[in-house]
C-alpha positions as CSV (number, residue, x, y, z in Angstrom):
1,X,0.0,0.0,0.0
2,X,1.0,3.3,-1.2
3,X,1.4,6.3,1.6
4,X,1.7,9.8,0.8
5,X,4.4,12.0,2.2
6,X,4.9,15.5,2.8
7,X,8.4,17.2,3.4
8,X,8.5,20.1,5.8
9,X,11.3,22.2,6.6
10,X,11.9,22.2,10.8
11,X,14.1,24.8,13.0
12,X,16.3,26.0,10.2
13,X,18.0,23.4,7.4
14,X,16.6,20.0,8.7
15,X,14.9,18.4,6.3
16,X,12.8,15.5,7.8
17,X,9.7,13.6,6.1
18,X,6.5,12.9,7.9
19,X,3.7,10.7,6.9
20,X,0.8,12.6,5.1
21,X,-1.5,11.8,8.4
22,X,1.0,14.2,10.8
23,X,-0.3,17.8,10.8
24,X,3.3,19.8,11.4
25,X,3.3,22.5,13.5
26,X,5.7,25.4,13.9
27,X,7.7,24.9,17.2
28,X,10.3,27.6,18.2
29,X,14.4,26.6,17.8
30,X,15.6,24.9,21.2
31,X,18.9,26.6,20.0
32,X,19.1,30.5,19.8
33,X,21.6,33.4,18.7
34,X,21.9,36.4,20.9
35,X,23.9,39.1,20.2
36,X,26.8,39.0,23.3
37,X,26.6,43.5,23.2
38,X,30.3,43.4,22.3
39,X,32.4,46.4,21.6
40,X,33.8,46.7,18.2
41,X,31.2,43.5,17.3
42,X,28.0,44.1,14.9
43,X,25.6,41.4,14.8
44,X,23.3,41.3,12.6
45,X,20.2,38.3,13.5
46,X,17.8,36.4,11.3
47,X,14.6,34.7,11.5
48,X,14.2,33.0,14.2
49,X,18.1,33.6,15.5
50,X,19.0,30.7,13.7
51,X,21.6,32.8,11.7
52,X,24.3,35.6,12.1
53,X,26.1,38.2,9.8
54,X,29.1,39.5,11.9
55,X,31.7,41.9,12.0
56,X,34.6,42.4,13.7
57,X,36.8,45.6,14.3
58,X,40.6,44.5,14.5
59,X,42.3,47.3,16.3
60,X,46.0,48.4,17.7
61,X,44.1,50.5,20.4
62,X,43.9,49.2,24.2
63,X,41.0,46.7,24.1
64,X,39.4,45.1,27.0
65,X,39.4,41.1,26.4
66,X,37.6,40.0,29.8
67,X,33.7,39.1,28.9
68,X,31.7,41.4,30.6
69,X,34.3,42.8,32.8
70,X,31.9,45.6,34.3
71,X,29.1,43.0,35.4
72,X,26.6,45.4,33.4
73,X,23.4,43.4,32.8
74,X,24.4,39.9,35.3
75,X,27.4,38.0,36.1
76,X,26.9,35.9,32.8
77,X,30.7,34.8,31.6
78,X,32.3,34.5,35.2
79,X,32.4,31.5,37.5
80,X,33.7,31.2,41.2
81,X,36.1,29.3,42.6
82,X,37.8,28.9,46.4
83,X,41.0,27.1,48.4
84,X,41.1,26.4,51.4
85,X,44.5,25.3,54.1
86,X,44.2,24.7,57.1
87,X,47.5,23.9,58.5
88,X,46.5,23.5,62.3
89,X,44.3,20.4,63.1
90,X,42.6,22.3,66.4
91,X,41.2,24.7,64.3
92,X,37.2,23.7,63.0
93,X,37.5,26.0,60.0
94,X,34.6,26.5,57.7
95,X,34.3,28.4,54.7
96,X,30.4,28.8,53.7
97,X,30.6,30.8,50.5
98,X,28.4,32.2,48.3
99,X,28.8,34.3,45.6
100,X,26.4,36.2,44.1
101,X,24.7,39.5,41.6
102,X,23.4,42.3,43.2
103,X,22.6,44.5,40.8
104,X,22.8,48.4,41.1
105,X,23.9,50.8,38.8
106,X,26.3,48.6,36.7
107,X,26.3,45.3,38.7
108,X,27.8,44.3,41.5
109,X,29.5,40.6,42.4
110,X,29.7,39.4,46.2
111,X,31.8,37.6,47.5
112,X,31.6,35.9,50.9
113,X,33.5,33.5,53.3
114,X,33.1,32.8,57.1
115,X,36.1,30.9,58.9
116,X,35.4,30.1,62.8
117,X,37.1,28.3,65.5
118,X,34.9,27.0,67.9
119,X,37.9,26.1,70.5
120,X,39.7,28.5,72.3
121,X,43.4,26.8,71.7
122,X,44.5,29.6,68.8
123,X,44.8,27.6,65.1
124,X,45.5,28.9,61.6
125,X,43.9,29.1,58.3
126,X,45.2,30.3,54.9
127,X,42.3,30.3,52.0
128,X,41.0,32.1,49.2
129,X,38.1,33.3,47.3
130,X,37.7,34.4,43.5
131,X,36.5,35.1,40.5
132,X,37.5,32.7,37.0
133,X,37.2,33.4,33.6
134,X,38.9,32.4,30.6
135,X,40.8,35.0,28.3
136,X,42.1,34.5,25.3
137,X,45.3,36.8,24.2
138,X,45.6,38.4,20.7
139,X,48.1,36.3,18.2
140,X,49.9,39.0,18.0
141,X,52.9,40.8,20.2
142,X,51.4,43.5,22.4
143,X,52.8,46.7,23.6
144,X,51.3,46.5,27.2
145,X,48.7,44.3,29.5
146,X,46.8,45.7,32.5
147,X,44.6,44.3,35.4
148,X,42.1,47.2,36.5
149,X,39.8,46.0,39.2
150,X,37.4,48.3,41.4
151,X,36.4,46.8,44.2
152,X,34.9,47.3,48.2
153,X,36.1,45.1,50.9
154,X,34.5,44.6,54.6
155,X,34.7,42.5,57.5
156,X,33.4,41.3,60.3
157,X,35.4,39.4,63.5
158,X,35.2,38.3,67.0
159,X,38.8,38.4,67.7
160,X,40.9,41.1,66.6
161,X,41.7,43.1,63.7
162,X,42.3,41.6,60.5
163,X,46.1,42.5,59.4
164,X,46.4,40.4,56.4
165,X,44.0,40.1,54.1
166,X,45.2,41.0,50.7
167,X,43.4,41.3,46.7
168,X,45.3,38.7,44.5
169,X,45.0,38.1,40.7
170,X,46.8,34.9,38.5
171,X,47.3,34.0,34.8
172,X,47.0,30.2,35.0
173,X,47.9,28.3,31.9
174,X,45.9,25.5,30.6
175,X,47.9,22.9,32.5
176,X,47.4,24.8,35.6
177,X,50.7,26.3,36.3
178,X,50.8,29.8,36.8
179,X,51.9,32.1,34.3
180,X,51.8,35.9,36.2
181,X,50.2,36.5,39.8
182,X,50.2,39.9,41.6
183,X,49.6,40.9,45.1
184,X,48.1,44.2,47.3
185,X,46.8,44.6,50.6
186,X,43.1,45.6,50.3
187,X,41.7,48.6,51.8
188,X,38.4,48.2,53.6
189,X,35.8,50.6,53.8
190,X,35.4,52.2,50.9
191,X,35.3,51.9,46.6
192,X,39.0,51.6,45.5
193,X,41.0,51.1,42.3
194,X,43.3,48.2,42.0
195,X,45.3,48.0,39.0
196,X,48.0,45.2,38.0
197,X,50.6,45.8,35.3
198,X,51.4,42.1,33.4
199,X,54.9,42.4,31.9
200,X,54.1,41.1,28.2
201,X,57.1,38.2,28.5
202,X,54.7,36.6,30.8
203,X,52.0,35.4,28.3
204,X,52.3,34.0,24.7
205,X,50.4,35.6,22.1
206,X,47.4,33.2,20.8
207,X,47.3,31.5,24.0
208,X,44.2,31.1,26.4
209,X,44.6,31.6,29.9
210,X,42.7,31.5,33.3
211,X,42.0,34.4,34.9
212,X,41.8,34.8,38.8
213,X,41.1,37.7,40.7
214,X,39.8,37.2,44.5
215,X,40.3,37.7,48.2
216,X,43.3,36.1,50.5
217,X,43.6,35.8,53.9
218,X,46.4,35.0,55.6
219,X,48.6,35.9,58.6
220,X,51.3,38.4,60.1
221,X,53.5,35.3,61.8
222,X,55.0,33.4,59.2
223,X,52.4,34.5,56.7
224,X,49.6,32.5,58.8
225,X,46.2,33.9,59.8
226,X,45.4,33.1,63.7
227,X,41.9,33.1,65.1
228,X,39.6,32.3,67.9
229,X,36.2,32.4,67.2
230,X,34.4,33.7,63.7
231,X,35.7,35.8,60.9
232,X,33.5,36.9,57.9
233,X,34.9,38.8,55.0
234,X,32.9,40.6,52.2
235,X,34.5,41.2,49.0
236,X,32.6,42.9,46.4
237,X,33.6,43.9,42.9
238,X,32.5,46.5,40.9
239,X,33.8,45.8,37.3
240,X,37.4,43.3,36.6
241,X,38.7,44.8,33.3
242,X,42.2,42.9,31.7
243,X,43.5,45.2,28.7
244,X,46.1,44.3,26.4
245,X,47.6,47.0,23.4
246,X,48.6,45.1,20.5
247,X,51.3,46.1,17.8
248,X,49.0,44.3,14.8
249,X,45.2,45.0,14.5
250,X,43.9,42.5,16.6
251,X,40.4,41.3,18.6
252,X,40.3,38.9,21.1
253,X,36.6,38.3,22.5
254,X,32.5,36.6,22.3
255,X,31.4,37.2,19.0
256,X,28.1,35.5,19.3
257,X,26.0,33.8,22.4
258,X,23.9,30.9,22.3
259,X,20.8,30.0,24.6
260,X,19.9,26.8,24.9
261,X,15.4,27.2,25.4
262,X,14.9,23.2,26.4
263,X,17.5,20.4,26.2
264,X,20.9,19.6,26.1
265,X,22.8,19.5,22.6
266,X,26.3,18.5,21.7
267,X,27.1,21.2,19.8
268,X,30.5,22.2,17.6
269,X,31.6,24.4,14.8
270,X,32.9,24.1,11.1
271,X,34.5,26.5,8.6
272,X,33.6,26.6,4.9
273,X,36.7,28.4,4.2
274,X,38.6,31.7,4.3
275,X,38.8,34.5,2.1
276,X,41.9,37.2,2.8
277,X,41.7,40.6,1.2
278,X,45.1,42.3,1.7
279,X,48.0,40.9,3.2
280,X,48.5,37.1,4.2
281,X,49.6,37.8,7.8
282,X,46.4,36.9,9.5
283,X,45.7,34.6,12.7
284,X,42.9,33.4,13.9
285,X,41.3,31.0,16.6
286,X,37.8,30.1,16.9
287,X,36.1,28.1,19.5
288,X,32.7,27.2,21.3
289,X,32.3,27.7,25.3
290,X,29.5,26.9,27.5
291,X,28.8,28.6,30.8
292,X,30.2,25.8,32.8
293,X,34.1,26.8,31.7
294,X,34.2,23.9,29.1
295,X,35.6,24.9,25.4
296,X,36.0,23.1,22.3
297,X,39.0,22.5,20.1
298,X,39.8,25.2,17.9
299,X,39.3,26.2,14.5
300,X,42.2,27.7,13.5
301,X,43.9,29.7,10.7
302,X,48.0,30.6,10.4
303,X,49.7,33.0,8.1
304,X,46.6,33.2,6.1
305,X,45.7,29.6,5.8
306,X,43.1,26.9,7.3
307,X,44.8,24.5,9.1
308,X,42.1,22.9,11.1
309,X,38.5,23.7,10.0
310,X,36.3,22.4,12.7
311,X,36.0,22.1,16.2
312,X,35.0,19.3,18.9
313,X,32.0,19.1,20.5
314,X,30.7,20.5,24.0
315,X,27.7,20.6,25.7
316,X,25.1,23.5,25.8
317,X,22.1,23.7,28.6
318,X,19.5,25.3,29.0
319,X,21.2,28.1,31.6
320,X,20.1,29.8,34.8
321,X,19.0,33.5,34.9
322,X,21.3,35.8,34.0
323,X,23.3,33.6,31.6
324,X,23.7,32.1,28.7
325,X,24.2,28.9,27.2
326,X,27.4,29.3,25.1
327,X,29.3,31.5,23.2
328,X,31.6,31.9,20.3
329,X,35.1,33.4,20.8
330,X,37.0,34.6,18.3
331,X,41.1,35.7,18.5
332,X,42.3,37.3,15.3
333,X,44.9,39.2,14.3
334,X,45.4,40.6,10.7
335,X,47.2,42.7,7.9
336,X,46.8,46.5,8.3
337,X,44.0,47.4,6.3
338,X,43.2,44.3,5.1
339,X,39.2,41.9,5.3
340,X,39.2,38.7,6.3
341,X,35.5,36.5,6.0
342,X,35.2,33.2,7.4
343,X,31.9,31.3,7.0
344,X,30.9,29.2,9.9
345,X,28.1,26.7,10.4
346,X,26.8,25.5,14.2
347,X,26.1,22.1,14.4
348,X,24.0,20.7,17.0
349,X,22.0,17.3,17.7
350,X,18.5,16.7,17.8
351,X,17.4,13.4,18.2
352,X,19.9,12.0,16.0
353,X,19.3,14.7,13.6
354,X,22.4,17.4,13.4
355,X,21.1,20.9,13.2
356,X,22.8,23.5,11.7
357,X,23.3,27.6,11.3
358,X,24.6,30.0,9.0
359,X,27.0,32.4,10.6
360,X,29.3,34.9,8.8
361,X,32.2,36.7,10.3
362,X,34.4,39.4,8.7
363,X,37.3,40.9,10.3
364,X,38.4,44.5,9.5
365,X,40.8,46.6,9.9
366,X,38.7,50.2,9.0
367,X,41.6,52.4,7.1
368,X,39.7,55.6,8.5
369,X,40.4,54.4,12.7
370,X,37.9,56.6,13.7
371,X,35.4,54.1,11.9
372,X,33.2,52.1,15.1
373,X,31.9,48.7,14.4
374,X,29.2,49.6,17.7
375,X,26.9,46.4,18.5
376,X,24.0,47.1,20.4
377,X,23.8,46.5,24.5
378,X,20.0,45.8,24.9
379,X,20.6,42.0,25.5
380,X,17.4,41.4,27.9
381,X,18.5,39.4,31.2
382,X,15.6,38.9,33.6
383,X,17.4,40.0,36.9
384,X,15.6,40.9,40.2
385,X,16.6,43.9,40.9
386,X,18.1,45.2,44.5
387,X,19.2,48.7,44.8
388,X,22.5,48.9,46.6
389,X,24.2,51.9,47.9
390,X,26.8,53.0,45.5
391,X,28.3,56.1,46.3
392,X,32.3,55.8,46.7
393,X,32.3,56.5,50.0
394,X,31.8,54.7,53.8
395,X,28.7,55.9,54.2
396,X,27.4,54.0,51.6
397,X,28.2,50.7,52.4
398,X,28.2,51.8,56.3
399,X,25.0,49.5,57.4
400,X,26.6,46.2,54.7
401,X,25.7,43.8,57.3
402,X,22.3,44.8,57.2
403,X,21.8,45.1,53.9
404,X,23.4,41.7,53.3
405,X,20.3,39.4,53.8
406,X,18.1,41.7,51.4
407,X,21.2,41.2,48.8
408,X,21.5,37.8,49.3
409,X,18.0,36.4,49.1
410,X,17.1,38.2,45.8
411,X,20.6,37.9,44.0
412,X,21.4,35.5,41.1
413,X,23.7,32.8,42.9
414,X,26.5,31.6,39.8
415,X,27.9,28.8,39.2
416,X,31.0,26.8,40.7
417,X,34.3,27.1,38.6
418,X,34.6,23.1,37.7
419,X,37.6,23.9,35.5
């Protein structure tokens, strides 16, 4: 017996066949493209945000290369991470963190950790909380690199004042050793500036590193923190910025987000090819992150060339509030005034079936330098808003404690650093 068969086209470029009997409905894309808001990045969406015309300023001017570095619509890119030693084994030392988005006018992250010891024999505890994120530097030498943090620090004790407690930031390469860390005692009270210069013989060009900037505590007798009874330390950021000035036209940063709306989909990327209008001295990396810290393989391009073309796989979620899913980063470096275009298609699975999406990106290098390649900020993020005191003074963060619980409970809690 003959059945007839009707051929319907489902979530962009799948082409599956239904018997005659099935009515097909229209059903929204469980995979979506968001514009990430980048500066020097114009995105330009489909239908359905199930494809993307980019491009991409290359510049030689100082360029931020942390992912939302000023925490301006939620803490979406950063994760959290904390050590703790304990080198006394009287001491009953507990570290309940929590780290969370309180928006105000920008954003703000906090960062908490309570140590106690319940005996009165006098122990010691070292430990640390902090901020991760994964930066990628421009395949290119650079003329400078700079840390700029702004941040508020506060603490409460049952003991004694706290003489050693001090605002770190590290480099970690991929295999965990570390590549550059800095040191300053933190001043508590009030809104202050911190900024770190990175000597540039301290990171290769093209590589990706982990970023690390958090609260230490520690002690004044042989670097060793003594207490009897509790200690609780605030640390709150305001924005964490890392710069780098490169010699070549460069851009190192998220080119495109994706959200995940229901399921989980191994996911990956593949270049059609690449087309170089100028000179041949162009470098470029391209890979797929999710919000968990986990990144593909690269696709990657060398003195003009494609010399790998597509990426492993990783796995996208559907995220919490405030994030998103995944997102594609891109680290190029180019010929002055040239254009570079690289086609890309995403690839995910569906129920066996591999989805995938048109997205172009072009790299320029606008003659005129005054030229902006601006990309819009209005990336919706449904946060519950608190309003927290943010003038740069004592008084505004004189009552913390007390605000604290009203922060707390209707703040966006992110997720544990499982690199």
């Amino acid at each position: 017996m003959l059945f007839s068969i009707l051929v319907v086209v489902v979530n962009a470029g799948v082409c599956v066949i239904y018997d005659s009997g099935i009515i097909a409905k229209p059903q929204a894309p469980p995979l979506i493209l968001v514009n990430p808001g980048t500066q020097g990045v114009n995105v330009t969406l489909g239908a359905n945000n199930t494809w993307a015309n980019i491009t991409v300023k290359a510049t030689t001017e100082y360029q931020e290369i942390t992912r939302n570095g000023g925490f301006d619509t939620s803490p979406n890119g950063w994760l959290y991470g904390y050590t703790v030693y304990s080198g006394n084994a009287t001491v009953a030392a507990t570290w309940n963190q929590t780290y969370y988005f309180a928006p105000g006018a920008s954003g703000v992250v906090l960062l908490y950790m309570r140590l106690y010891n319940p005996s009165n024999i006098i122990g010691y505890v070292n430990g640390s909380i902090y901020l991760v994120q994964n930066v990628t530097i421009p395949n290119t030498p650079l003329s400078s690199v700079t840390l700029n943090i702004t941040y508020y620090s506060t603490y409460t004790t049952s003991f004694s004042t706290l003489s050693s407690y001090y605002l770190f930031a590290e480099l970690l390469c991929m295999n965990g050793t570390i590549a550059w860390s800095g040191l300053q005692s933190i001043t508590t009270g009030s809104w202050n500036n911190a900024s770190f210069t990175i000597p540039t013989t301290s990171i290769t060009p093209g590589e990706t590193y982990t970023l690390l900037v958090g609260a230490r505590v520690s002690g004044s007798t042989l670097n060793i923190l003594t207490i009897i009874g509790n200690l609780t330390i605030y640390q709150l950021f305001d924005s964490v910025r890392l710069y780098v000035e490169p010699l070549y036209p460069s851009f190192s940063g998220s080119v495109l987000d994706l959200n995940v709306t229901n399921g989980n989909y191994s996911s990956s990327l593949k270049a059609a090819n690449l087309t170089v209008l100028g000179g041949t001295n162009v470098n470029i990396s391209v890979f797929l992150a999710n919000l968990s810290g986990g990144v593909t393989t690269s696709i990657v391009a060398s003195s003009g060339l494609l010399t790998s073309n597509a990426t492993s796989e990783v796995q996208l979620t559907v995220p919490p509030l405030g994030y998103t899913s995944g997102y594609i980063h891109l680290s190029a470096s180019i010929y002055p005034s040239s254009v570079v275009n690289m086609p890309l298609k995403i690839r995910y699975s569906v129920s066996g079936v591999t989805v995938t999406y048109q997205v172009n990106i072009t790299i320029i290098d606008p003659p005129n330098k005054d030229i902006a390649v601006s990309s819009t900020h209005n990336i919706s993020h449904q946060c519950t808003h608190v309003r927290l005191g943010r003038d740069r003074s004592v008084k505004g963060f004189k009552h913390l404690d007390k605000l604290l619980p009203s922060i707390l409970e209707n703040s966006i809690p992110l997720q544990r650093w499982r690199g």
